[in-house]
Structure formats: structure tokens, C-alpha cells
py3Dmol code that shows the C-alpha trace and the ligand (Angstrom):
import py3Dmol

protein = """\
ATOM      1  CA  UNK A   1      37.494-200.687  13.414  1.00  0.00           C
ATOM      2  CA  UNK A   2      39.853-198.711  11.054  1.00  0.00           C
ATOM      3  CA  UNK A   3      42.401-201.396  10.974  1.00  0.00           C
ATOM      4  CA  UNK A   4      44.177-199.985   7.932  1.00  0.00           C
ATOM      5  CA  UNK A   5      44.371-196.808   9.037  1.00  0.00           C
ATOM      6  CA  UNK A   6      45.752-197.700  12.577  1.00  0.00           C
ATOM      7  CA  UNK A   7      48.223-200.157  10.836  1.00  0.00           C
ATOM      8  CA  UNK A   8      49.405-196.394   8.932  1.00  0.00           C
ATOM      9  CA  UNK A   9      49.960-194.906  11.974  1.00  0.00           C
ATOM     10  CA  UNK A  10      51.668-197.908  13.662  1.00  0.00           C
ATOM     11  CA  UNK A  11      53.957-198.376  10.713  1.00  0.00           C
ATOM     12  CA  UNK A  12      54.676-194.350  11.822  1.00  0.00           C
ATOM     13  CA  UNK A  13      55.673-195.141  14.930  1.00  0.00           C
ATOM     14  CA  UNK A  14      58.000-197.943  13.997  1.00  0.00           C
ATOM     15  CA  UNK A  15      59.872-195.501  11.481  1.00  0.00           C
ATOM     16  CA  UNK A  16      60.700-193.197  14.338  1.00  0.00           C
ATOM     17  CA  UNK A  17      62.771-196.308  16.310  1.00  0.00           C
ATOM     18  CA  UNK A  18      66.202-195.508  16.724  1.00  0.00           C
ATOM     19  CA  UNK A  19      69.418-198.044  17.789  1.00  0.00           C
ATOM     20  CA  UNK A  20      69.532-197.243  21.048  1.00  0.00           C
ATOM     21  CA  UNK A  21      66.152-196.124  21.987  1.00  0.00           C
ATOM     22  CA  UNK A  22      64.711-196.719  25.343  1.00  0.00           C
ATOM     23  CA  UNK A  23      60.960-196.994  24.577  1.00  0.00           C
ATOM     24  CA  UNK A  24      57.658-195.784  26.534  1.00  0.00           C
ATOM     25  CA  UNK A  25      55.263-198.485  24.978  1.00  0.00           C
ATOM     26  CA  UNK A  26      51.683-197.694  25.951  1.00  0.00           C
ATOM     27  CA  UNK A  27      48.930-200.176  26.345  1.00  0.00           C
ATOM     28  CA  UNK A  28      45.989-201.181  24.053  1.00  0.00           C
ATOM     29  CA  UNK A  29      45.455-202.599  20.415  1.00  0.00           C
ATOM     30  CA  UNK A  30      46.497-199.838  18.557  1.00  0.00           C
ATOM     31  CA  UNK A  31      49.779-200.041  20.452  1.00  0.00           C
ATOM     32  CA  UNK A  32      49.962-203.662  19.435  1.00  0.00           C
ATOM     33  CA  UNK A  33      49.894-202.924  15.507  1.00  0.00           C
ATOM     34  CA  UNK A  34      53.152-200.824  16.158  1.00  0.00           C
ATOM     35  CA  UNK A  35      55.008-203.447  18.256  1.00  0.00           C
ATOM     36  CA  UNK A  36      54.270-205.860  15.582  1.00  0.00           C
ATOM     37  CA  UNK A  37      56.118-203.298  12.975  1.00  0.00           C
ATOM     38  CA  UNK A  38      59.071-202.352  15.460  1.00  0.00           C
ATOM     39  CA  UNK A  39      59.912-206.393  15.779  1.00  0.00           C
ATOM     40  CA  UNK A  40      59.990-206.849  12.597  1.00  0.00           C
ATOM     41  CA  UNK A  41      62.693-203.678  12.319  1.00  0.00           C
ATOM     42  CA  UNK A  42      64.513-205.188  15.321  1.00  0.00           C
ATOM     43  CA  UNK A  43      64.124-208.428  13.070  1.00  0.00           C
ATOM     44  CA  UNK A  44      65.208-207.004   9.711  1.00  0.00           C
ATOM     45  CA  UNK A  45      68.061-204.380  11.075  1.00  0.00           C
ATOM     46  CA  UNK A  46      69.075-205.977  14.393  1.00  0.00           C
ATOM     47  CA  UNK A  47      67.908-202.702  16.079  1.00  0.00           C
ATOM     48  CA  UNK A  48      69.137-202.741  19.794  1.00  0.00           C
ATOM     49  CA  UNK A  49      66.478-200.686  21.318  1.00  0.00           C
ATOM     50  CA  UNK A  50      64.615-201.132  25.267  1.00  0.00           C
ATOM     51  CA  UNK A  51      61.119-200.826  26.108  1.00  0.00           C
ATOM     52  CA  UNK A  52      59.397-200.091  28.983  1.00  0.00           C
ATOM     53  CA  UNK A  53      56.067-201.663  29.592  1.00  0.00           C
ATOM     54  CA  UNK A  54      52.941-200.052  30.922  1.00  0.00           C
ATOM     55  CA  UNK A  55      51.010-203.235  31.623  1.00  0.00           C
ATOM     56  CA  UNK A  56      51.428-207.079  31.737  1.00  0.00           C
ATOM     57  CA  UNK A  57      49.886-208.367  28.578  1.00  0.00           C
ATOM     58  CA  UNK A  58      52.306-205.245  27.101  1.00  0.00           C
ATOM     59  CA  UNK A  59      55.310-207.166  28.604  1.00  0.00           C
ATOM     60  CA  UNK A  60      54.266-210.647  27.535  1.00  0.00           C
ATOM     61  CA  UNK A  61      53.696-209.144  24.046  1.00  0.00           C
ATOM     62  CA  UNK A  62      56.800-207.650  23.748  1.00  0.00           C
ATOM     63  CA  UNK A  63      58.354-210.699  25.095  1.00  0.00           C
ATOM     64  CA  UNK A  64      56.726-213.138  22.635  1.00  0.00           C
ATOM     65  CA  UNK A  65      58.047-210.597  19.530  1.00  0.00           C
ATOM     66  CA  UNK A  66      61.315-210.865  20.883  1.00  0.00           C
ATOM     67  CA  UNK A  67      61.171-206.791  22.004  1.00  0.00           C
ATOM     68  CA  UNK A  68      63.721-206.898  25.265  1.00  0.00           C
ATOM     69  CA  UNK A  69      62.377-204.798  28.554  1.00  0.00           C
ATOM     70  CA  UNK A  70      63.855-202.830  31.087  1.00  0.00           C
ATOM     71  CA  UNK A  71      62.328-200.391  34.177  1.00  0.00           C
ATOM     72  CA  UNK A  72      62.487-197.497  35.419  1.00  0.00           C
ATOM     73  CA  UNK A  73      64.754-198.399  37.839  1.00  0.00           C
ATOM     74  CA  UNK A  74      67.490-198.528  35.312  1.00  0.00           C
ATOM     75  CA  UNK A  75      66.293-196.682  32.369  1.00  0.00           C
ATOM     76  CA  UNK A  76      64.504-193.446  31.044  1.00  0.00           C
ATOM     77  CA  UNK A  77      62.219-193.855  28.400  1.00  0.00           C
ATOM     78  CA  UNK A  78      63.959-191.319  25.353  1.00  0.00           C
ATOM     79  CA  UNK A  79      60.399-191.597  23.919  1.00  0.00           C
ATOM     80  CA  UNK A  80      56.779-193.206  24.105  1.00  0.00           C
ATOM     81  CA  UNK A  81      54.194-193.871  21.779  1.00  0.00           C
ATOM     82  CA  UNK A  82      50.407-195.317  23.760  1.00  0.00           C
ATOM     83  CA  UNK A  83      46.990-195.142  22.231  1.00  0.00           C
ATOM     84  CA  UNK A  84      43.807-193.145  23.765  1.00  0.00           C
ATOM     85  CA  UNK A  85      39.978-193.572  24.323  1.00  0.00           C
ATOM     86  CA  UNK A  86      39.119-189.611  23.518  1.00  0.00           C
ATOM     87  CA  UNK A  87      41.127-186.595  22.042  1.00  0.00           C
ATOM     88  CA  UNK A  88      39.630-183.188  22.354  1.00  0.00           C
ATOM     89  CA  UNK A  89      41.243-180.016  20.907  1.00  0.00           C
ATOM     90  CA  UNK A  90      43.365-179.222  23.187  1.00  0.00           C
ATOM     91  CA  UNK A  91      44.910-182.313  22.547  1.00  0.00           C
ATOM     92  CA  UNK A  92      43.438-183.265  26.539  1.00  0.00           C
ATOM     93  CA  UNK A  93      43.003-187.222  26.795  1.00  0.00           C
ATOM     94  CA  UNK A  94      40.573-189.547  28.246  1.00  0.00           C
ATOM     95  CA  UNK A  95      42.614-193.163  28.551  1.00  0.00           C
ATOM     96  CA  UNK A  96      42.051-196.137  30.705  1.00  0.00           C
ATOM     97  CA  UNK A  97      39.824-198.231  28.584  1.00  0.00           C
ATOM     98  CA  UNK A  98      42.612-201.217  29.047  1.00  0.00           C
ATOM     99  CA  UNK A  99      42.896-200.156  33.016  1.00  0.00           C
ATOM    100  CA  UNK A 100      46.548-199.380  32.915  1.00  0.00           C
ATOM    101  CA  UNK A 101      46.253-195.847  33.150  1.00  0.00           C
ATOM    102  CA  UNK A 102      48.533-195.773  36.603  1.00  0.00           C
ATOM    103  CA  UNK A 103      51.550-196.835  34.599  1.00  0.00           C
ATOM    104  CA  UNK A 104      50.643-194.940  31.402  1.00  0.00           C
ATOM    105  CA  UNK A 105      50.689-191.363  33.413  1.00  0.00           C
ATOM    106  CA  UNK A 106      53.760-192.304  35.454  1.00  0.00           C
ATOM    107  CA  UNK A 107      55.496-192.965  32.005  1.00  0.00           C
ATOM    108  CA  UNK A 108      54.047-190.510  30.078  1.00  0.00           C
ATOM    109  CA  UNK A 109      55.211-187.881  32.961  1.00  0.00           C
ATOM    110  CA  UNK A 110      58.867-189.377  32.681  1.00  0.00           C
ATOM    111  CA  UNK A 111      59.519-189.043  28.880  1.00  0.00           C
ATOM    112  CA  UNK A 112      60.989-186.432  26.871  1.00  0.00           C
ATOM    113  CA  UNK A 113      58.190-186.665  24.213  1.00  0.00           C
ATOM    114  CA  UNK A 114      55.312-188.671  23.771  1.00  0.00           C
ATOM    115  CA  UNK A 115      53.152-189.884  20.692  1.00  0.00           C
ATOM    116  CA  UNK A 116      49.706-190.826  21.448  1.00  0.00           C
ATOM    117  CA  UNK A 117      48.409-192.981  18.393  1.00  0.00           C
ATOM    118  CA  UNK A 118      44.473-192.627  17.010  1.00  0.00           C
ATOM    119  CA  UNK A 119      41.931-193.012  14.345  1.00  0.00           C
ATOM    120  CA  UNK A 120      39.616-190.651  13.671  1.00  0.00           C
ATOM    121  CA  UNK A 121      37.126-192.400  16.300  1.00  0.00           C
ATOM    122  CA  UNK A 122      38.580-191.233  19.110  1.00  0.00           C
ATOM    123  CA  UNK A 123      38.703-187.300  17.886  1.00  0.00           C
ATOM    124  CA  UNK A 124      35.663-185.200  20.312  1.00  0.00           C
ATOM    125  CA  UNK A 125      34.951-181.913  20.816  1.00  0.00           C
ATOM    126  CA  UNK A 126      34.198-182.513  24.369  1.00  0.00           C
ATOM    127  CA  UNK A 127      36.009-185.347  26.913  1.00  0.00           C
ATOM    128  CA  UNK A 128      33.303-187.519  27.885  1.00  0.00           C
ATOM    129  CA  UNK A 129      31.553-188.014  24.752  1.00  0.00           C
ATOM    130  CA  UNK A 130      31.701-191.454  24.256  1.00  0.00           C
ATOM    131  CA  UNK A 131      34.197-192.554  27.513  1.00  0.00           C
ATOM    132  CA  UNK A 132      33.390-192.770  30.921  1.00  0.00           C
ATOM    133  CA  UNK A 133      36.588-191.389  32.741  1.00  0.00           C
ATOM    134  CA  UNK A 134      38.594-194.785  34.298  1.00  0.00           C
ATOM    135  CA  UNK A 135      39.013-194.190  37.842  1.00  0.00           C
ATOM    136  CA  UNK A 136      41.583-196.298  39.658  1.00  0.00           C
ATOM    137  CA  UNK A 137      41.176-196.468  43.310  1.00  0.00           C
ATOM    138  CA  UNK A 138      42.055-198.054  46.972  1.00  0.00           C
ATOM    139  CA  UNK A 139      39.559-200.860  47.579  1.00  0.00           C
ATOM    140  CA  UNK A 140      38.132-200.005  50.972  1.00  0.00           C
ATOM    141  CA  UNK A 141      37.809-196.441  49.832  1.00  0.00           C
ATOM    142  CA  UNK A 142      35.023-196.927  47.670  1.00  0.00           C
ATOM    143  CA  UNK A 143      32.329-195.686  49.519  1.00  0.00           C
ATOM    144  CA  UNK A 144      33.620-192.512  50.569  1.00  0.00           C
ATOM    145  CA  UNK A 145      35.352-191.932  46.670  1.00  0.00           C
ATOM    146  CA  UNK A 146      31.915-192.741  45.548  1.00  0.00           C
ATOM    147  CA  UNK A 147      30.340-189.819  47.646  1.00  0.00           C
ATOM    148  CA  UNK A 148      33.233-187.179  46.877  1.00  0.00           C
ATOM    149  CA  UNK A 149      32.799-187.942  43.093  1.00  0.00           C
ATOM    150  CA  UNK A 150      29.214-186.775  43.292  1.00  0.00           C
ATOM    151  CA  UNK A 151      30.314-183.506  44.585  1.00  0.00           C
ATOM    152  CA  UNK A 152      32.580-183.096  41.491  1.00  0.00           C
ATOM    153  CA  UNK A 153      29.657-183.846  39.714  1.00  0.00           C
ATOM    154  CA  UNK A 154      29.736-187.597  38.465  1.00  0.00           C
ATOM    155  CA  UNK A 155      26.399-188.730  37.187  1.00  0.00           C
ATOM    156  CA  UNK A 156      26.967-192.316  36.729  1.00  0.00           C
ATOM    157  CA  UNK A 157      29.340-194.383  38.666  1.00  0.00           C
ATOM    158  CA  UNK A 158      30.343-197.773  37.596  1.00  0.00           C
ATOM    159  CA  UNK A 159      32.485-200.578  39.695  1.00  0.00           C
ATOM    160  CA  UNK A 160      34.387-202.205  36.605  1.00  0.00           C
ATOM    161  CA  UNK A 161      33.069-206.018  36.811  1.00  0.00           C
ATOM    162  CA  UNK A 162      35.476-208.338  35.525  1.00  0.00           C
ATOM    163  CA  UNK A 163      34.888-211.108  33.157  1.00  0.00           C
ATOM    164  CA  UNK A 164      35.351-214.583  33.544  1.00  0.00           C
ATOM    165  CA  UNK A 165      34.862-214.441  37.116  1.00  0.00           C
ATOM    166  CA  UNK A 166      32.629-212.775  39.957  1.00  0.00           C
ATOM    167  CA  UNK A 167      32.996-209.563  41.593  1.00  0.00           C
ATOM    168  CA  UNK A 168      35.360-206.664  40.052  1.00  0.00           C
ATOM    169  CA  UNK A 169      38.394-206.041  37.983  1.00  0.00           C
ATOM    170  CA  UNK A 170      41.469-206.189  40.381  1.00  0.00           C
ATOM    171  CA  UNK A 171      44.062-203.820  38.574  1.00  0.00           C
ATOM    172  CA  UNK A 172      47.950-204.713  38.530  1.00  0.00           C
ATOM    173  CA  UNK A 173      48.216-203.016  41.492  1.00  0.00           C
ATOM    174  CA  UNK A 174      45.779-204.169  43.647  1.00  0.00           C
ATOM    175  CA  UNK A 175      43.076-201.834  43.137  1.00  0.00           C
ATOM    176  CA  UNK A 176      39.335-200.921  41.791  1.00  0.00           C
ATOM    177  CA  UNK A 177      38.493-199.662  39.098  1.00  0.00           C
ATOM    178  CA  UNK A 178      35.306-197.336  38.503  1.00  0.00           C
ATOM    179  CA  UNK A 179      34.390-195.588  35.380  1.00  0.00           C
ATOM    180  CA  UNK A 180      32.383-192.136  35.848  1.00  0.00           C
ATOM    181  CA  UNK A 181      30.416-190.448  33.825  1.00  0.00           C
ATOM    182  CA  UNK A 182      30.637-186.355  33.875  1.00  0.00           C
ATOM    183  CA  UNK A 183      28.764-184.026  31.750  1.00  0.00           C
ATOM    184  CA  UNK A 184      31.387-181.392  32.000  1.00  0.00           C
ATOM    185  CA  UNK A 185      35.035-182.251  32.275  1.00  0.00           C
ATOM    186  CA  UNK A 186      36.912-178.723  33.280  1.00  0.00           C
ATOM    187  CA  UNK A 187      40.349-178.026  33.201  1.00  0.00           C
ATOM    188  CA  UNK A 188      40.819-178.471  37.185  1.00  0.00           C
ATOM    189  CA  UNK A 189      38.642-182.088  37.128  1.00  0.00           C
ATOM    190  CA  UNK A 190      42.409-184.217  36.850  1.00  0.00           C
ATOM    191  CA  UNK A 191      43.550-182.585  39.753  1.00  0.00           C
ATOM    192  CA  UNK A 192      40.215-182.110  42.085  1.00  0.00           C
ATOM    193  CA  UNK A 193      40.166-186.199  40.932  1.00  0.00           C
ATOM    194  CA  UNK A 194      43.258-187.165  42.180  1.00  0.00           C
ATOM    195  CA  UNK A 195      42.678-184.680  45.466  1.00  0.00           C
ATOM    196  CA  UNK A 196      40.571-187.359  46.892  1.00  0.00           C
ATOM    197  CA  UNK A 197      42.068-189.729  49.157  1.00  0.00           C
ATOM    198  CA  UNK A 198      41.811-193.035  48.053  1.00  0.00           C
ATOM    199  CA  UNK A 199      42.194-192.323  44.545  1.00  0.00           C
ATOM    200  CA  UNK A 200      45.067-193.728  42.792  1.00  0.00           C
ATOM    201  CA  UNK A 201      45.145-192.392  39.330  1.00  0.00           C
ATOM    202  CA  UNK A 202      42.719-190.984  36.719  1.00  0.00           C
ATOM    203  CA  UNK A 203      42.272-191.435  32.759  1.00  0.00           C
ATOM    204  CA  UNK A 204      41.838-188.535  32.494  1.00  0.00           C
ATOM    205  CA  UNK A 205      45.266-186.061  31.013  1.00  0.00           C
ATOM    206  CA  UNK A 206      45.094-182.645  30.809  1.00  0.00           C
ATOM    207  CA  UNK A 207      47.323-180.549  29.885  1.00  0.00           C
ATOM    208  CA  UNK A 208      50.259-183.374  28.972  1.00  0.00           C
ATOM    209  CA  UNK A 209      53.424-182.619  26.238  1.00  0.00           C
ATOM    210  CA  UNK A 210      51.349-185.091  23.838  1.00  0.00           C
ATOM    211  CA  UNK A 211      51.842-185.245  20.067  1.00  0.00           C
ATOM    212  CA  UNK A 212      48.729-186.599  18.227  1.00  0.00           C
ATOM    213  CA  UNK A 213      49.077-188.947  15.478  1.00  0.00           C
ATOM    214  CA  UNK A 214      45.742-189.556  13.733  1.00  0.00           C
ATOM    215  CA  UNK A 215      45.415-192.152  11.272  1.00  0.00           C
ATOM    216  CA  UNK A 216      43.167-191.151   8.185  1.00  0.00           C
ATOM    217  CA  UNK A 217      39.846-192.790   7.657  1.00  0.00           C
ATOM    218  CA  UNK A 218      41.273-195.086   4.396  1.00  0.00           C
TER     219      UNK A 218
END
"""
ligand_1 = """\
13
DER
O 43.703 -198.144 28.004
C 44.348 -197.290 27.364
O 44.724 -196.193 27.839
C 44.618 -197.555 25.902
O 45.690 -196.777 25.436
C 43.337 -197.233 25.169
O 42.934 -195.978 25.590
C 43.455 -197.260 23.665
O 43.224 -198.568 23.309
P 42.951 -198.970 21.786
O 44.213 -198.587 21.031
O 42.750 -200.466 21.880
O 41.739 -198.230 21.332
"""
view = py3Dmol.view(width=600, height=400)
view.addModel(protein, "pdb")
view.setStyle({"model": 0}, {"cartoon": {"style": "trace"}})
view.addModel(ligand_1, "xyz")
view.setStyle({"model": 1}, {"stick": {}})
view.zoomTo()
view.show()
């Protein structure tokens, strides 16, 4: 892993903080390197800025470095920063690798601008390259989700196991998680996705006001 180069591109994030921001913090390691740099701002220049969390271990994070939280029941984010799985060229995203891609849309949809935060790694030419696309969906819907993914062309279908104990992941909302492979990913796959009833949310973003912040290889 390009540690140095993500730490870059964290430390970019953390110069963009204003007093007074309400954050959009994404989830994932790469999102963790730029916490750690916006606490110590806080730290340093008594910043009063929010954040709004996109997962648990996100909220206990921010928690621990002293970052306060807030919802979206009382707050808009002014700006997010989150990390991604796969960037193509149109700046389309595959995310989910950390299952929290339920929260990470809904945010990402309610924020001004957003600044998604990769190394080279995660450039493609094509989504699907090295990510299957996360799949969040209603337990007792599997079956049938299963069968209408085939349709859309899903060659390999996978029920996220969890670790640490039996049977599958359980998201933070109650739900399933499958990760599908596709061999073409068009424009119209988010939507024809999220058409089928019992899905939840996709990784997949296409089309999104995303601003790509790529660390160099150094
Ligand atoms: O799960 C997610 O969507 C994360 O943002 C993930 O895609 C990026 O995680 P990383 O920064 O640990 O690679």
C-alpha cells in the first residue's frame, strides 16, 4: 500500500477544513489518514468544525480523536471527502469495499461538493476490473435479487461471509451484502440495480458531482 502517498492526499484534505465546516467523512483507511491530520488541526487551531459519519467504526474514530458529530437531522454536510475501490474516466466509482456504501450515497447525494480520495491503485479504465460491485440488500430477498441480477448480467455472485463468526456480514442496517461480478458495467447498470426490489443500495456511482484527488505513486 502507498501509504505515503495516501498520507499526501490526506494531509490535502485536512488543508481544505474550515471553522465552521460541517463535514461528509467517508468510510475506509484512506479516510482514516485524513481524520488523523484534521484532529490534529482541530488540536493545533481549536478548529470548531462537525462531521457527519458514514459508518460506526467512522464515528468511534472520530470520537476517540476528539472530532465532534452531528446528523442529518440537524446538519448539512458543506463538504465531504470518502475514499473509493475503482475510478474510471469518467470519474464513475465502484465503493463498498468497507460495506457502508448506503450511508456514503445518501451523503454524497446531500453535499454541495465532494472529494473522493485515491492512489493510483484504484485508477481503471473499466469499473469492474479489480472490484466486484457491493450489493446491499433485504435479507429474505436474496433469492429472487440473485435471479434478477443474472438478467443484468452478473457472472459471479457472492453472499459477503463475515469473519469471526458463521453465516454472513449483517450491515448497519440490517441487511446482506453480496458482491457481483459484471463484465460490462453500462451507464444505466446503477439504476436497473437499484430497480430491483429488495435492493437497498449499490457501490456502484455513476454519474456523481465527484472531485478526484489522486495521490502520486512517491
Ligand atoms: O468502502 C468504501 O466505500 C471505502 O471508501 C473504500 O472504497 C475505500 O477504502 P480504502 O480507502 O481503505 O481503500
Amino acid at each position: 500500500i502507498n501509504i505515503g502517498g495516501k498520507q499526501k492526499v490526506a494531509a490535502q484534505i485536512a488543508e481544505k477544513v474550515k471553522d465552521g465546516d460541517v463535514l461528509g467523512i467517508g468510510s475506509g483507511s484512506t479516510v482514516y489518514l485524513a481524520l488523523l491530520a484534521i484532529a490534529d488541526r482541530i488540536k493545533n487551531e481549536k478548529l470548531n468544525i462537525k462531521g457527519i459519519p458514514t459508518s460506526l467504526e467512522i464515528s468511534m474514530f472520530c470520537s476517540k480523536l476528539g472530532i465532534p458529530l452531528t446528523t442529518l437531522f440537524e446538519n448539512k454536510p458543506d463538504w465531504l471527502f470518502d475514499g473509493a475501490d475503482e475510478v474510471d474516466p469518467n470519474k464513475s466509482l465502484i465503493k463498498g469495499r468497507g460495506g457502508a456504501m448506503f450511508k456514503e450515497k445518501l451523503l454524497i447525494s446531500c453535499s454541495p461538493v465532494n472529494y473522493i480520495i485515491v492512489d493510483e491503485s484504484k485508477i481503471v479504465d473499466k469499473l469492474g476490473t479489480n472490484f466486484p460491485v457491493p450489493i446491499e440488500i433485504f435479507p429474505q430477498s436474496l433469492l429472487y435479487v440473485e435471479q434478477e441480477l443474472k438478467q443484468l448480467g452478473a457472472t459471479n455472485i457472492l453472499l459477503r461471509p463475515a469473519k469471526g463468526k458463521d453465516g454472513p456480514i449483517i450491515s448497519e442496517n440490517n441487511n446482506l451484502i453480496l458482491d457481483c461480478k459484471f463484465n460490462d458495467i453500462d451507464s444505466n447498470m446503477e439504476k436497473n440495480i437499484k430497480g430491483i426490489t429488495g435492493v437497498i443500495e449499490s457501490g456502484l456511482f455513476i454519474g456523481y458531482n465527484v472531485n478526484i484527488l489522486e495521490a502520486e505513486n512517491k
